[in-house]
Steps between C-alpha positions, in 0.01 A plus 500: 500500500680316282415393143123267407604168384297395253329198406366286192197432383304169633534302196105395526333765719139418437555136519711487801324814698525302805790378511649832340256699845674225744858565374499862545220591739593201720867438465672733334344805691297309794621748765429784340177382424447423833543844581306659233238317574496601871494870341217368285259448813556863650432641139177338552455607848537889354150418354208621788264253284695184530695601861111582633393106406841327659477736787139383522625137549769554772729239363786731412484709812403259741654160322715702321836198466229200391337732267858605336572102492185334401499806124867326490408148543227590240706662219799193533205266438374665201882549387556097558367389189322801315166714577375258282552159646320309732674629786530861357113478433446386839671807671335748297169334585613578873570856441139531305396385825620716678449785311126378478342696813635846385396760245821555308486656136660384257699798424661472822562061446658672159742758678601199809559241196703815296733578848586093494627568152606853482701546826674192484652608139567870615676348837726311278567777240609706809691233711542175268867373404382525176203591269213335431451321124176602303406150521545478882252793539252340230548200720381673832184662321412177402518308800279846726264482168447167563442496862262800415277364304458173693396737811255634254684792444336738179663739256845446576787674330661295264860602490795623762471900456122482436490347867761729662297767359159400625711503865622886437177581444343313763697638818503840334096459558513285795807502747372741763483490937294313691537402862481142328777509277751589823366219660568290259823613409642498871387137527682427220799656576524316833443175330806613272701601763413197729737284264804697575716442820324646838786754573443659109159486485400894551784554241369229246126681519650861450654307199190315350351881556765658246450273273146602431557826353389841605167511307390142615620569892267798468235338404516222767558739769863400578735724646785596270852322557771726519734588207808328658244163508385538132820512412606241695260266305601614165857428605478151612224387218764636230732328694395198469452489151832583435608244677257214358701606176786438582484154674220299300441206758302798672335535129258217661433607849176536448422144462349296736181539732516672878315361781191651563439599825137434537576146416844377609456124411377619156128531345264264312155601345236371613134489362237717623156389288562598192795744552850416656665663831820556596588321801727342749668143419449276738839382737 
């Protein structure tokens, strides 16, 4: 690959968190984040505790497209303003909600906040145009710490590699089969897969596949992709960051909302007593 491109320092990190979290997580690397954060949600389906409660639910496997777009819809409206505005506050009160009917430790609402952090920043480390600033990172633990402790989140780690750690350690314990965990992860992948043209579909699953890894493929039960596909991947993600380098209109590509599919004229939220639903808008 060729050379990291560096970057300064934010020149007020703590002040300007958000706005620091926006520019890089949103802008700067939104695609990649996209991605990671795809890759986040089967790290958390490798987990028989937490892929045994949304298998319970049947919204991935039997919903599994409106699930995948209303956790979307959710995360841009906390992103809007900040976890901590009105709007931000209002989201998380949703996802409380949700999370409401279920028996879910916190250790395991620690490791799903840590893979929202951690494997966004190792994506980008891998595949970004260029690295990551100190500050940028800061900003990102921030912003999940944040969320986290408005979902009534305890004992959360406090910095970057105290989080990524508490993730090692986590799916070194955890990560293991279950007939759940394949379930999950196959509805997943055709959800993935379903955004890709008709003709390239099979391809683009066998793709979304060898991106996972071969420890985290075990563990959901997935079939392993063959060595001419890994490599495939690796190929055409490198690619493209060498590319993005050298022609910076691309820099921003990762601006900019897509369409949900789940709700082609758009979303609003609407209330529900004393929490607030995602939902069609009207016309």
């Amino acid at each position: 690959m060729p050379a990291r491109v560096s970057r300064t320092e934010p020149s007020a990190p703590d002040r300007d968190y958000l706005r620091t979290f926006r520019h890089a997580f949103g802008e700067t690397f939104g695609w990649e984040v996209h991605r990671a954060l795809e890759l986040a949600i089967f790290h958390s389906f490798a987990v028989p505790a937490i892929s045994g409660v949304l298998d319970q639910t049947g919204e991935f496997t039997e919903r599994g497209q409106k699930r995948y777009d209303d956790t979307v819809a959710l995360l841009r409206e906390i992103g809007a303003d900040g976890p901590g505005s009105p709007r931000g506050r209002a989201a998380i009160r949703r996802m409380n909600w949700i999370h409401r009917p279920y028996r879910i430790s916190n250790d395991a609402l620690v490791y799903v906040l840590a893979t929202f952090i951690v494997i966004p920043i190792r994506w980008i480390e891998r595949y970004g145009w260029r690295d990551l600033a100190a500050g940028e990172i800061g900003a990102a633990v921030r912003y999940y710490r944040t969320v986290g402790r408005l979902m009534g989140i305890r004992q959360l780690p406090e910095t970057y590699l105290e989080f990524a750690g508490y993730l090692d350690a986590y799916e070194r314990d955890h990560h293991s089969f279950s007939d759940a965990n394949r379930r999950l992860a196959v509805s997943l992948i055709e959800v993935i897969g379903s955004s890709a043209p008709r003709l390239v579909r099979p391809l683009a699953r066998r793709c979304v596949a060898a991106v996972l890894g071969a420890p985290l493929r075990r563990a959901l039960g997935l079939p392993e992709p063959s060595g001419l596909t890994r490599a495939g991947v690796r190929a055409a993600l490198w690619s493209r960051t060498a590319l993005i380098r050298l022609i910076p209109p691309l820099r921003r590509a990762g601006q900019g909302h897509r369409r949900l599919k789940s709700y082609p004229h758009g979303y609003v939220l609407t209330e529900v007593g004393p929490v607030w639903a995602v939902g069609r808008s009207p016309g």
